[in-house]
N, C-alpha and C positions, 0 to 999 in steps of 0.2 A: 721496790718502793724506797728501800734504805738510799740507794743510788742515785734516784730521782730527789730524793732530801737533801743531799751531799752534794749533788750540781747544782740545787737552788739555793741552800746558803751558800756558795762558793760566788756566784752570781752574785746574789745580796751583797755582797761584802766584796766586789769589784767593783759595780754600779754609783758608787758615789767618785771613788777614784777615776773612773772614764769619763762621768758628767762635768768632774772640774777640770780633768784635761783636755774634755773636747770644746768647755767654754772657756777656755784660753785659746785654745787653737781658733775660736769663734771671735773674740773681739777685735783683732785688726781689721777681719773684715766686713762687720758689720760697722765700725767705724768710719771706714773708709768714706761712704755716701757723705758724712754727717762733714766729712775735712772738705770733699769735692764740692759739698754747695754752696761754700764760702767764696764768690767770686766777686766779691764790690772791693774790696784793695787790691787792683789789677791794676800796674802803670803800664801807659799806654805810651810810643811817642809821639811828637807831634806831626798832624800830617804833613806830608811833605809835598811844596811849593813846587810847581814845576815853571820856569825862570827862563827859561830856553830860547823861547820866542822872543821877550821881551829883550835880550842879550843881543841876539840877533838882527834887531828892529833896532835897536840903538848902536848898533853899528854900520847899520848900512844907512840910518840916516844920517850918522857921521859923517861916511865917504862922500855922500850926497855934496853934504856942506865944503869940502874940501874943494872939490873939483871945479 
């Protein structure tokens, strides 16, 4: 019994030390979710024009007029 006494204070008197160490070790990541749900200040760029055709179409009604 005296032994079983002796491992349960021993415990007792760990048991605070491991609970603030493991709740250190616990906050980055239960923070984590609370930084990832912030997603409304996101720059975005603007989309992008595709011009190609028109560049195209006004060169060859250039030629057109040349000729």
């Amino acid at each position: 019994m005296n032994r079983f006494t002796t491992l349960a204070a021993t415990s007792l008197r760990l048991l605070p030390r491991a609970t603030l160490f493991l709740m250190l070790l616990a906050v980055p990541v239960l923070a984590m979710p609370m930084m990832r749900a912030d997603t409304g200040h996101r720059i975005e760029a603007p989309a992008h024009k595709d011009r190609s055709v028109g560049f195209v179409l006004l060169i060859s009604l250039q030629r057109g007029q040349a000729s």
